[in-house]
N, C-alpha and C positions, 0 to 999 in steps of 0.2 A: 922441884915443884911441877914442872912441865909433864917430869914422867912419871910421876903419880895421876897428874890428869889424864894421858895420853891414854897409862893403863887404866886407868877405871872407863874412859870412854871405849876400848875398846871390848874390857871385859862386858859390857853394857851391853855393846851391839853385837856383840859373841851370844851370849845369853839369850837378846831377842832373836836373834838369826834361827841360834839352834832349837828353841822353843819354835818358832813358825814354822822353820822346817818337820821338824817332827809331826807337827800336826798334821799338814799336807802329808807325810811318807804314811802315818797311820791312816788316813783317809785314804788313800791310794792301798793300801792293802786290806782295807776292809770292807773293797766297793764289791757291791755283788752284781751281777751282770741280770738281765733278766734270760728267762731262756729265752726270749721274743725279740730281742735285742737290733738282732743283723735283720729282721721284718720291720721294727721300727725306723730304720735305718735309710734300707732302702726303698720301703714303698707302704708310707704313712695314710692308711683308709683314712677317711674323714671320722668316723663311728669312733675312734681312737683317742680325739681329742676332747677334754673336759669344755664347760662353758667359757673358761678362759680363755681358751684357745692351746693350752699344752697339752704334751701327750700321756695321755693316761696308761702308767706301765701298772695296772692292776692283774688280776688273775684272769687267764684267757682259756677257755675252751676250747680242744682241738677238735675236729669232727671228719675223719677219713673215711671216704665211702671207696673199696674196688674197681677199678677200673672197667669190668666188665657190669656197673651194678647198675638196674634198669628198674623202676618204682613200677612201673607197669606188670611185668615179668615177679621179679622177686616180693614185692608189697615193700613198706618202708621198713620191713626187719632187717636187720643188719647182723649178721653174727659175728661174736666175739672171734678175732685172728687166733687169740689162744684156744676156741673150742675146735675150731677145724679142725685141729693135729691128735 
C-alpha cells in the first residue's frame, strides 16, 4: 500500500516538474532579444519609458549623420551611404 502511494506521489510530482519545466525551457528558447536591448540596459533615456513607468521596447528609429556633417555647409540633406559608392 505504501508503495503504490509513494509511487503515484511521486509520478505526480514528476509530471508537474516536468510540465513546469518545459514550459520555462520553451520560453527561454523563444525569447527574442530586441536589437536595442544592451541601449536598454545600459543607458535608459526617460522618452523610453510608457506612463507606467516600464520600458517601452517598441520599434525605434536610427538616425546617423557623418562625422564630418555640418547643417550649415551641407543643408539638412543627408545621402544615402549606399549611393556614395
Amino acid at each position: 500500500m505504501i508503495t503504490a502511494l509513494l509511487s503515484f506521489l511521486f509520478l505526480a510530482v514528476g509530471i508537474i516538474g516536468g510540465w513546469l519545466g518545459a514550459e520555462r525551457y520553451l520560453a527561454y528558447l523563444t525569447h527574442e532579444e530586441h536589437e536595442f536591448e544592451e541601449l536598454f540596459e545600459q543607458s535608459p533615456h526617460p522618452e523610453l519609458f510608457d506612463a507606467d513607468g516600464n520600458l517601452f521596447r517598441g520599434e525605434y528609429m536610427v538616425v546617423n549623420f557623418p562625422p564630418d556633417f555640418d547643417p550649415e555647409e551641407d543643408g539638412w540633406y543627408v545621402e544615402d551611404p549606399d549611393e556614395e559608392m
